[in-house]
C-alpha positions in Angstrom: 0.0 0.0 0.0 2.9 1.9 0.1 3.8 2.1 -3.4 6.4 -0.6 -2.7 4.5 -3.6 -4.5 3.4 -2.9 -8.4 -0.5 -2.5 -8.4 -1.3 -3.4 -5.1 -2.9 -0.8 -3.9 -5.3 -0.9 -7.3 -6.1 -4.4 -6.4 -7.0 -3.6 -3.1 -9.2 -0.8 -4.0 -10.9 -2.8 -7.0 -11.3 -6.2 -4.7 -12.7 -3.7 -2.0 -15.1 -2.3 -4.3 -16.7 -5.3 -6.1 -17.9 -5.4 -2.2 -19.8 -2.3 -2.0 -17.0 -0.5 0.0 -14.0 2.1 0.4 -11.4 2.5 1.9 -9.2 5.6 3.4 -5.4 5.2 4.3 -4.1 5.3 8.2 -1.0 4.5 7.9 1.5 2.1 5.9 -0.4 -0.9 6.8 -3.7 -0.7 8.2 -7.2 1.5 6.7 -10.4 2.1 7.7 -12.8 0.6 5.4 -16.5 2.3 4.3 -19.4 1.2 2.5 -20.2 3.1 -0.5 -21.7 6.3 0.2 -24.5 6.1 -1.8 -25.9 2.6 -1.1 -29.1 2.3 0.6 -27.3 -0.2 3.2 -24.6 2.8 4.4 -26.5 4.0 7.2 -28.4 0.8 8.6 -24.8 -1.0 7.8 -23.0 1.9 10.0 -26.1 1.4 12.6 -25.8 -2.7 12.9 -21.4 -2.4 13.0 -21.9 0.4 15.9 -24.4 -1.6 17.8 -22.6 -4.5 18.0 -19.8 -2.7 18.9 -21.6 -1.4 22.3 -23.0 -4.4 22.5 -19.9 -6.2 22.6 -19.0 -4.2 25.5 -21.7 -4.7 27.9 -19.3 -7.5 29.9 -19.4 -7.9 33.4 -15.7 -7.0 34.3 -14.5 -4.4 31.7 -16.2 -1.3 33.6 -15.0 2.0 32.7 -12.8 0.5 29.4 -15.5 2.8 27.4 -17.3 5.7 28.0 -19.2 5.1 24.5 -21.0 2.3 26.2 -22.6 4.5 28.7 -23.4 7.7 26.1 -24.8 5.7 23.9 -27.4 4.7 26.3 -27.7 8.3 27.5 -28.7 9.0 24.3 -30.9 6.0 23.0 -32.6 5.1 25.7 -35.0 3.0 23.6 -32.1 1.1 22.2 -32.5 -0.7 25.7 -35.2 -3.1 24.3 -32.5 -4.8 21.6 -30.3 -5.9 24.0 -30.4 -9.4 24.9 -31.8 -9.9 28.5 -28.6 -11.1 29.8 -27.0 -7.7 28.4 -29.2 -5.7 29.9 -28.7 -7.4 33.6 -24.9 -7.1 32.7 -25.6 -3.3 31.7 -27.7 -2.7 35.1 -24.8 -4.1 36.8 -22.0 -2.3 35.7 -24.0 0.9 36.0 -24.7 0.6 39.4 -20.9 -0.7 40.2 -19.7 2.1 38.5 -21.2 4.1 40.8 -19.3 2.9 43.4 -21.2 -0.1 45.1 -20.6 -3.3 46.0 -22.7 -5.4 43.1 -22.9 -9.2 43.0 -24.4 -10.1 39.4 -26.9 -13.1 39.6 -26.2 -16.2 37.3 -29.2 -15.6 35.0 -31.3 -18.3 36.0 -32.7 -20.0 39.4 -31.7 -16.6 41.0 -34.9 -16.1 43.6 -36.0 -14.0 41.3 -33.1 -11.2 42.1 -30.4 -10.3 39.0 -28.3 -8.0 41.4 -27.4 -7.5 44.8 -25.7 -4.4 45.4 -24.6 -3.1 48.9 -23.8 0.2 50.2 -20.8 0.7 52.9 -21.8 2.1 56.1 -20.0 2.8 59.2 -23.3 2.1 60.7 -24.7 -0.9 59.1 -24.4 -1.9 55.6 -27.3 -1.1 53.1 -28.3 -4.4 51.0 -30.6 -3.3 48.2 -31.9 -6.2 45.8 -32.7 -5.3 42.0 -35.0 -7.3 39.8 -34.2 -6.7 35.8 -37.0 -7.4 33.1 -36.3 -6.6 29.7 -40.2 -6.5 28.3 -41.9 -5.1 25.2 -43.4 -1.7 25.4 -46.4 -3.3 25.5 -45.9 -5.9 28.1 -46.2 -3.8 31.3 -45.4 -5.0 34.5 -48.4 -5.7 36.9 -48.7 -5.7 41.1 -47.5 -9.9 41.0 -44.3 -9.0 39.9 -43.5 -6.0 42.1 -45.0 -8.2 45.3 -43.0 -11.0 44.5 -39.2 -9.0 44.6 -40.6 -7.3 47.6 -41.2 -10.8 49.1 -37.9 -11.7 48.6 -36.7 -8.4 49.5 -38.3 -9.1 53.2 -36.8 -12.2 53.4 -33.5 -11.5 52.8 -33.6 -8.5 55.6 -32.8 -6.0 52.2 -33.4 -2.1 53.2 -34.1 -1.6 49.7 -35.4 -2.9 46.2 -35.3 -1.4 42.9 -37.8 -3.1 39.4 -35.9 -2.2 36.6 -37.7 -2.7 33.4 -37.6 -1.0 29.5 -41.4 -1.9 29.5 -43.9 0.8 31.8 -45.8 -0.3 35.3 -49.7 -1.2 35.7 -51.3 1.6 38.2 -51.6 -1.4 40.7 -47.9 -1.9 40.5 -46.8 1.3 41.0 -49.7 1.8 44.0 -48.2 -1.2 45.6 -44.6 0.2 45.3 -45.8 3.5 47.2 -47.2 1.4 50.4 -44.5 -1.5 50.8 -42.1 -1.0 54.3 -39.3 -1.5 52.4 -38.6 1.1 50.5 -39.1 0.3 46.1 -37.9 2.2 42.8 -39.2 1.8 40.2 -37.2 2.4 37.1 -37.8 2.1 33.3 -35.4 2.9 30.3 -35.4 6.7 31.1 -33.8 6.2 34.9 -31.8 4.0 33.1 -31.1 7.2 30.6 -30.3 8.9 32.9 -28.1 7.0 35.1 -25.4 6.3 32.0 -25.9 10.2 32.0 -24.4 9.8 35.5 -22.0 7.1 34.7 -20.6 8.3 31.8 -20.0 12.0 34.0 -18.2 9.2 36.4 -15.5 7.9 34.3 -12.1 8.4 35.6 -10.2 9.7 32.5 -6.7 9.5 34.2 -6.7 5.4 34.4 -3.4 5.8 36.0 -5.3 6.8 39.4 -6.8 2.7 39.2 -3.3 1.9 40.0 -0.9 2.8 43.0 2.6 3.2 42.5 3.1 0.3 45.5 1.2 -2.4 43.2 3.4 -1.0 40.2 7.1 -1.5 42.2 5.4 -5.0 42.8 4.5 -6.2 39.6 7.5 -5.0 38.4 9.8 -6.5 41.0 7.9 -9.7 40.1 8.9 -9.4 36.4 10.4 -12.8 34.5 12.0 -13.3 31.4 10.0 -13.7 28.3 6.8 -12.7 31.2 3.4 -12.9 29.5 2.5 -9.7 31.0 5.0 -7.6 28.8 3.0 -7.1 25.2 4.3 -5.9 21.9 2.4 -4.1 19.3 4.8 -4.0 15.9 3.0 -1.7 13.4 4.9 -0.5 9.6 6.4 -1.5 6.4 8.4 1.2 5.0 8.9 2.8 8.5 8.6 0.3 11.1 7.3 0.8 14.7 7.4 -1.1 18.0 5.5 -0.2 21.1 5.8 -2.1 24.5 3.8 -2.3 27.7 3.0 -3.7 30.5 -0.3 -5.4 32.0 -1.5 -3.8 35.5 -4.8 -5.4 35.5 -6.3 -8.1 33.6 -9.6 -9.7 33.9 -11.6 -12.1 30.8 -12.5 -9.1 28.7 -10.2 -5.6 29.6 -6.5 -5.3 30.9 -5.0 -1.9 32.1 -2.0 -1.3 30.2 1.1 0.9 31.1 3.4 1.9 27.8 7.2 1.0 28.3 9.5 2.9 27.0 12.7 1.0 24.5 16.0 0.7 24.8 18.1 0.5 22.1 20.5 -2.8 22.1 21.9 -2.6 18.2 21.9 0.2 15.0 23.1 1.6 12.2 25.5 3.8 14.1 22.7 7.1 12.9 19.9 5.6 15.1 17.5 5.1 12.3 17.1 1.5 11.9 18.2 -1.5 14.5 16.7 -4.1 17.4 15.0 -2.7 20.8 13.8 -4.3 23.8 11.7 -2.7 26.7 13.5 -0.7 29.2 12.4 -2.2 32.1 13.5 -0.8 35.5 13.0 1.4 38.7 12.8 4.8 36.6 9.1 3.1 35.2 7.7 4.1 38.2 7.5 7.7 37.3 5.6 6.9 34.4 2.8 6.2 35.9 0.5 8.8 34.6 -2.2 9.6 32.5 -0.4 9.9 29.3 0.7 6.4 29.4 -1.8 4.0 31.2 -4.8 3.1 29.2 -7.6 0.4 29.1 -7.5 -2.3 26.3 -10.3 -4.6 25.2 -8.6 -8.5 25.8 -9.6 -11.6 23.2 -8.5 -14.9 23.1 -8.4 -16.7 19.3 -7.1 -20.0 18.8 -5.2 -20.1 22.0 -3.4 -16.7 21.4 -4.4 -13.5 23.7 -4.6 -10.0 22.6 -5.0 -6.7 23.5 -6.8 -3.8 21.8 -6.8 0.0 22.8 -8.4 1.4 19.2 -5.0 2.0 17.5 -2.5 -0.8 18.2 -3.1 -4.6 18.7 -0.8 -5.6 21.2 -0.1 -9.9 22.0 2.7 -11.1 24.4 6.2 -10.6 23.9 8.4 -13.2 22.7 11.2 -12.2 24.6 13.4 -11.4 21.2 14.8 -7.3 19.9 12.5 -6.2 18.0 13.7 -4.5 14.9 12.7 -1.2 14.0 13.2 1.4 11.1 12.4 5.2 11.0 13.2 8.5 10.8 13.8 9.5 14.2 14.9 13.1 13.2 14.0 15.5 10.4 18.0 15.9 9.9 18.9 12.3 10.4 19.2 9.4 7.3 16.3 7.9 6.3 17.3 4.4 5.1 14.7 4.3 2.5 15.7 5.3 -1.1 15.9 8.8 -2.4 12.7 9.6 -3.9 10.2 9.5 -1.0 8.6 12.5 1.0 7.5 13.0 4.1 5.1 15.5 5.4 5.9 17.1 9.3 4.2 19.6 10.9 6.3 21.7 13.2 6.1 23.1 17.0 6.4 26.6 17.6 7.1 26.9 21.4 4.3 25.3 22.3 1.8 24.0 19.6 1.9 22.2 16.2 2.4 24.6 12.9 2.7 25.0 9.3 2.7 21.7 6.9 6.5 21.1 6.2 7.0 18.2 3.0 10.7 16.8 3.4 11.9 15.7 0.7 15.1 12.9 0.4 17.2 14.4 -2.8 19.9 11.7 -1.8 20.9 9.8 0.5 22.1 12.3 3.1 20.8 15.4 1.6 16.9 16.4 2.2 15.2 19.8 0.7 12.5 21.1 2.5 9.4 23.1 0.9 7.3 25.5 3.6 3.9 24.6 1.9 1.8 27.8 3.5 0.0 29.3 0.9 -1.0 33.5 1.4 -4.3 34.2 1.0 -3.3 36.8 -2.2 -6.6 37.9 -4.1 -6.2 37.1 -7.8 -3.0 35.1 -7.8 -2.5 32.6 -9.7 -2.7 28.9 -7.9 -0.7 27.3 -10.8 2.4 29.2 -9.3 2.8 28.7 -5.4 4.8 30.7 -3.4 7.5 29.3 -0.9 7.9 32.3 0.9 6.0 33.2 3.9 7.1 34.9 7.2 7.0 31.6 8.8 9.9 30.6 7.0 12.2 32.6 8.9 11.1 31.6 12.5 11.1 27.7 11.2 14.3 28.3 9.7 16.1 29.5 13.2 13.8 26.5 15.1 15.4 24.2 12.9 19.4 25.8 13.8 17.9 26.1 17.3 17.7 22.4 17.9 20.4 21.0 15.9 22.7 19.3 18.1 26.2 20.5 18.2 27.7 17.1 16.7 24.9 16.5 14.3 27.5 17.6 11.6 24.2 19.5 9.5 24.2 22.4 7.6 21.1 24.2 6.7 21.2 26.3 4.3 17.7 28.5 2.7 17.1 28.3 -1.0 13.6 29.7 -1.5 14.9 32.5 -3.1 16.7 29.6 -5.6 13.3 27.8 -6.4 9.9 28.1 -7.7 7.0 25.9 -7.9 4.2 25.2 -10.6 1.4 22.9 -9.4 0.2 21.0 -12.7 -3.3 19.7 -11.5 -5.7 18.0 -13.4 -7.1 14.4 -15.0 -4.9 15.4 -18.2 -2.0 16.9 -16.2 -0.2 13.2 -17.0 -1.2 13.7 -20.7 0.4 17.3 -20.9 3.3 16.7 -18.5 4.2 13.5 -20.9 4.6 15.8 -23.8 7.7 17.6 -22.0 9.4 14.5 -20.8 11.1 11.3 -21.3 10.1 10.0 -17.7 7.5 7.4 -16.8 4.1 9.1 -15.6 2.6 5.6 -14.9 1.5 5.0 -11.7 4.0 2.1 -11.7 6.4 4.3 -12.7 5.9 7.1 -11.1 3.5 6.4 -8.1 1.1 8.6 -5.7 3.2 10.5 -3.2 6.2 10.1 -4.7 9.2 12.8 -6.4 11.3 12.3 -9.0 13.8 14.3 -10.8 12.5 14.8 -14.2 13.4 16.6 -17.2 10.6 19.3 -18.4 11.3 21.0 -21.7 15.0 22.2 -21.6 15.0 22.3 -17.7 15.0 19.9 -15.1 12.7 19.9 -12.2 11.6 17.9 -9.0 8.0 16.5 -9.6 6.4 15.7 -6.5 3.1 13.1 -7.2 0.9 15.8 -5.1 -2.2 17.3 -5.4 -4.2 20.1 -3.4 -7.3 20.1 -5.8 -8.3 16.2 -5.7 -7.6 15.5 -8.8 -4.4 13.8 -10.5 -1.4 16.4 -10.2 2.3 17.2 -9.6 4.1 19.8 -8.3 7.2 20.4 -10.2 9.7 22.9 -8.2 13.1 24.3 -10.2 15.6 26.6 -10.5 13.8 30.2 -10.4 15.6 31.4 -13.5 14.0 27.9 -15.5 10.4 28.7 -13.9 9.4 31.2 -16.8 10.5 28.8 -19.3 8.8 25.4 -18.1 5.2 27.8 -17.6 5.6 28.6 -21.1 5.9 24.9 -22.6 3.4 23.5 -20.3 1.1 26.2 -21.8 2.3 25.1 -25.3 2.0 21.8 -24.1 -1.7 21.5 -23.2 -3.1 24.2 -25.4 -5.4 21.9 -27.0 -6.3 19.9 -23.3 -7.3 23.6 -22.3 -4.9 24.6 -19.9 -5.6 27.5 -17.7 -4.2 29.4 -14.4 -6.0 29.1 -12.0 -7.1 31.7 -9.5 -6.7 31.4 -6.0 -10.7 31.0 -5.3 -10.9 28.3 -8.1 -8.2 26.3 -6.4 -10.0 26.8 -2.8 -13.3 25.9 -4.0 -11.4 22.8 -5.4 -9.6 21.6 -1.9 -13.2 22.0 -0.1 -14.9 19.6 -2.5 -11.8 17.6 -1.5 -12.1 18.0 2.4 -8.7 19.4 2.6 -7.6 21.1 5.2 -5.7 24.5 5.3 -3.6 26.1 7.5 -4.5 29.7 8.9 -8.1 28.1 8.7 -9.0 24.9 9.7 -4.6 24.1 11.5 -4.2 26.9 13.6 -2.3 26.4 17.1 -5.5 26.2 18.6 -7.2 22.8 16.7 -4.7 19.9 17.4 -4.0 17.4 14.5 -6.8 15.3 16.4 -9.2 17.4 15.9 -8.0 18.3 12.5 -8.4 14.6 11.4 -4.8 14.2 11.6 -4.3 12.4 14.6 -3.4 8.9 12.2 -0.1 11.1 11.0 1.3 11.5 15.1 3.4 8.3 16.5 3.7 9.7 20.8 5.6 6.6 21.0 8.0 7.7 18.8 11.4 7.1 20.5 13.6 9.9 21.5 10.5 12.2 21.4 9.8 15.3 19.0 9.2 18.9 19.4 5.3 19.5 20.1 4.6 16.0 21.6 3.6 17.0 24.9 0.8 19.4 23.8 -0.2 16.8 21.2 -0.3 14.2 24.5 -2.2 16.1 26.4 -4.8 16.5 24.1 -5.1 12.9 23.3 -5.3 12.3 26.9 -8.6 14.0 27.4 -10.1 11.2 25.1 -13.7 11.5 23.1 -13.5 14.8 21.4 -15.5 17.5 21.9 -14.0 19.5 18.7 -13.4 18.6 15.2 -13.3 20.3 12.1 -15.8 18.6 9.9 -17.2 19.3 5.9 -20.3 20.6 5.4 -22.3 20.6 1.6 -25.7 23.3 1.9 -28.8 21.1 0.2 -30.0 24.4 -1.4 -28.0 25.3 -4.6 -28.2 29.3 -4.7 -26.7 30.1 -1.0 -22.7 31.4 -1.3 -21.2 30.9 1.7 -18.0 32.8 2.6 -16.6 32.1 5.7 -17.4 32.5 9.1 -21.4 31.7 8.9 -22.6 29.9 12.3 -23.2 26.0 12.3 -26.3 24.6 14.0 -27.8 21.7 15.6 -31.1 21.3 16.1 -31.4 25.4 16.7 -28.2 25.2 18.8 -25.3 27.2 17.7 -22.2 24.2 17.8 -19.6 25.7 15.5 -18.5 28.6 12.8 -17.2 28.0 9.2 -13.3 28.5 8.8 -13.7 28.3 5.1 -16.3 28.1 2.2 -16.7 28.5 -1.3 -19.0 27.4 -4.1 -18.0 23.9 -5.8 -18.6 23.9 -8.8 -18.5 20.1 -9.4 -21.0 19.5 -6.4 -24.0 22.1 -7.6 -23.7 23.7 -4.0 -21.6 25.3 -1.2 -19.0 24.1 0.7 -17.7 24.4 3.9 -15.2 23.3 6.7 -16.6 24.3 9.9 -15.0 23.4 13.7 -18.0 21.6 15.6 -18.0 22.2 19.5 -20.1 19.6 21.1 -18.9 18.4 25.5 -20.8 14.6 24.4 -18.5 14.4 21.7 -18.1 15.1 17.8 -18.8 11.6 16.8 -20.7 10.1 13.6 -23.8 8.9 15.7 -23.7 13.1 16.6 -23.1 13.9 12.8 -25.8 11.8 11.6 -28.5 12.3 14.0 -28.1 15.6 14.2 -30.2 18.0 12.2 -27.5 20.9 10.9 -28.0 24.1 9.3 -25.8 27.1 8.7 -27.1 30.8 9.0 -26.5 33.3 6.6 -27.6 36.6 6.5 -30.2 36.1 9.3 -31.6 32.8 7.0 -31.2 29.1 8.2 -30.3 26.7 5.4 -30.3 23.1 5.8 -26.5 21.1 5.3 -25.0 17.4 5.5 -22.2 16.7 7.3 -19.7 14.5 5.6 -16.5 12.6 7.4 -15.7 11.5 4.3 -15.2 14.0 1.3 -18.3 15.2 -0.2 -16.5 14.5 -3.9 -14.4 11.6 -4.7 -14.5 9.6 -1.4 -12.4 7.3 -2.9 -10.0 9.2 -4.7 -10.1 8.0 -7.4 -8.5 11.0 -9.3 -5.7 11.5 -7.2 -4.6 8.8 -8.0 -5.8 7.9 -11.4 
């Protein structure tokens, strides 16, 4: 998927959608894969995956792994019918032991009647309250019998309290009964149960590192064997390759608390790109006990083999051996993949992440970097793009700043040296292909990937990039050739229609696309999670990197409650601008960072930052009824995760 195997990614793609799905890139080796948009089955298909993911966690030891399983409750209470019986026992459970109590789940069967005992810690005298689950049919109300027989029981047993739980309603005599029993009796249907996840999910202790103390970490560590089954590995990457390591805290049949370890080195290339690491295991592990690094995992068994999941790595037991590893720990160190490749960084400064930064590897020890910040210039012309920008000069001295003194690096600034024209289109390869002797072919020359090329009489670095969603290349050379090339690629694709195109043209274009830009939707203030990002950021990354702990501190506040998300109006005739307020269901939740007209799509688009404490999720997204005021009118939008055009991009990389 990586460009490194001939037509692989094509396969992949083609096999996916003879299916009825897409997929979008994470990383070098995983996706996330999508129905197609516009099948009838997207939405119940979306409905059914997420349901059975909450249903999967309705387990009877993994509370507080997931705050998901207690919102979604909060905010489909009539969902509570679907569950199985036994799952919604299990949920009453975990509900009331997340709230601190004692609970003691029944077996499910020849229980007396009484699914779970929970008791309440006195210094006085404990409280035992007994609960009786029924998970009936709205129609199948519960009648005076069934209340009279749990407060039998609840007599019996000496309990100060009882509590009917049901997702059906009560008859009048039932709930009569209930109001003149001595013991005390609740009676609850699925909106109590509403709002007690309301009341769990407020209870969830985000920093899981407080479920341990540092006494049972020294012990567990102390305790520590060779090869020990409680030190897991997650190994993630092809071209750059990534280990993580950490330790089990807790571990029951369904959830493990996890603590990351961090590596040591044993072996390397002498440049610290590519060797063999183990976990550093060892007293200083004691201060990392914190919330940054201790997390919750959902365990599985298959075949004999345990894992571990936590939503981004999975992680099985270590087998002792280094694990080898390959990157580019440093923006000035050797990257021991080929010349040719790019990578794209964003950089810190003081305190927050900033402008997009593409490195690219001219040879083996020589990289060129282009500051890709584009200046919001009325009228000028997209087809050349500026490198310079006052953020070149403060990145510039960042970069001297924190070059180490026996890094042997030189940095030296060329912008002045280079231009860029951005050939974009679906006959960009047809034009470009008149001008040189290089292969265009995606084979030859695939997505995301530069080569030095000859154009006309000059020669030229075309980078396989595109900023309009369509097939492209950026082609940057020496300023004094840049006049030159513009002329023969206009000679060139005359008859394709070739034109420059304005700067609105080319931001109407990126919108369609979802792209993101920064002084809009990346300022210091929206983190590359919230951006959408957050699959380009590797915390574990060893040795570190400018930025990371503002970018780990975000992460550690979990579900987020901001997220810049793409917006199409249903009406055709509004323009939006920029800056119009976004609403759901009347309330105001966000403001547009950047709009225009697309063309392609018959309507307006928009990138707008959605504030929302439950979370910006797609159950929020899709349930939501949005709209965006303009000019004091309300008009009706959709709100798309995936781009609104070409969710497949297909002409990126056509």
């Amino acid at each position: 998927m990586d460009g490194d195997f001939e037509n692989l990614d094509t396969e992949f793609f083609e096999l996916l959608e003879q299916q009825g799905y897409w997929y979008e890139r994470n990383d070098g080796v995983s996706a996330y894969i999508y129905p197609i948009d516009d099948s009838p089955l997207f939405k119940p298909f979306l409905d059914y995956a997420h349901w059975q993911w909450v249903c999967s966690l309705v387990q009877p030891d993994i509370t507080d792994v997931h705050k998901e399983l207690y919102s979604y409750f909060a905010r489909r209470p009539d969902d509570l019918r679907n569950l199985k019986w036994r799952e919604f026992e299990t949920l009453i459970f975990r509900i009331f032991e997340s709230q601190g109590f004692t609970c003691e789940l029944g077996p499910g069967s020849n229980d007396g009647g009484i699914d779970v005992r929970m008791l309440q810690r006195d210094p006085l005298d404990d409280i035992l309250t007994l609960v009786q689950v029924k998970k009936y049919a709205a129609g199948r109300k519960i009648d005076q019998s069934a209340v009279a027989a749990l407060h039998g029981v609840a007599d019996v047993e000496n309990a100060q309290r009882s509590i009917f739980v049901t997702t059906s309603e009560y008859l009048p005599s039932a709930r009569k009964f209930a109001g003149r029993t001595s013991i005390p009796m609740t009676l609850a249907t699925s909106q109590d149960v509403r709002d007690w996840c309301k009341t769990a999910t407020d209870g969830i202790v985000r920093d899981k590192s407080k479920l341990v103390t540092p006494s049972a970490l020294s012990s567990c560590l102390q305790s520590l064997l060779p090869k020990d089954p409680r030190i897991i590995h997650a190994h993630t990457g092809y071209s750059m390759i990534l280990n993580q390591f950490a330790l089990i805290l807790k571990e029951t049949k369904y959830a493990a608390l996890i603590m990351a370890l961090p590596s040591r080195t044993i072996s390397d290339d002498g440049y610290g790109q590519t060797g063999f690491e183990i976990p550093d295991i060892g007293p200083e592990c004691l201060t990392r006990l914190n919330a940054e690094t201790v997390f919750r995992a959902k365990r599985q068994v298959h075949d004999g083999r345990v894992s571990y999941w936590n939503g981004r790595e999975l992680y099985s037991a270590w087998n002792g051996e280094a694990a080898h590893f390959s990157f580019m720990s440093n923006i000035l160190g050797i990257d021991p993949r080929p010349p040719g490749n790019r990578i794209d960084l964003a950089f810190d400064i003081d305190r927050d992440v900033a402008p997009a930064i593409t490195l690219r590897q001219v040879k083996a020890t020589h990289f060129q970097r282009m500051l890709k910040c584009l200046e919001r210039i009325r009228g000028a012309p997209a087809i050349l793009k500026s490198l310079l920008n006052g953020s070149r000069v403060t990145l510039s001295a960042k970069i001297r700043k924190n070059i180490a003194v026996d890094a042997h690096v030189t940095l030296t600034d060329v912008t002045s040296a280079y231009a860029v024209l951005a050939l974009m289109g679906p006959k960009s390869r047809d034009i470009l292909a008149r001008l040189t002797s290089t292969d265009l072919s995606n084979e030859g020359f695939p997505f995301a990937t530069i080569r030095e090329i000859d154009v006309g009489y000059a020669t030229a670095y075309a980078n396989r990039m595109t900023y309009v969603g369509e097939l492209g290349w950026e082609l940057i050379m020496p300023t004094e050739f840049a006049v030159g090339v513009y002329e023969a690629l206009h000679e060139a694709g005359r008859d394709f229609g070739l034109l420059d195109c304005g700067y609105y043209a080319l931001e109407a274009l990126r919108l369609e696309e979802g792209y993101r830009a920064w002084s809009r939707e990346l300022t210091p203030d929206v983190t590359p999670y919230e951006a959408g990002l957050g699959f380009a950021v590797s915390l574990d990354k060893p040795g570190g990197f400018i930025g990371r702990e503002a970018l780990a501190a975000a992460k550690a506040k979990g579900a987020l409650s901001r997220r810049v998300v793409q917006f199409t109006v249903e009406d055709s005739e509004p323009m939006l601008g920029g800056g119009e307020l976004i609403l759901c269901d009347g309330t105001p939740v966000g403001e547009v960072r950047s709009a225009a007209y697309g063309h392609t799509l018959g309507c307006s688009v928009a990138m707008a930052l959605i504030d929302n404490p439950a979370g910006v999720d797609r159950a929020f997204l899709e349930t939501g009824r949005f709209e965006v005021e303009l000019a004091g009118d309300r008009f009706a939008v959709m709100a798309h995760l995936a781009p609104a055009y070409d969710p497949k991009g297909l002409g990126v990389k056509a």
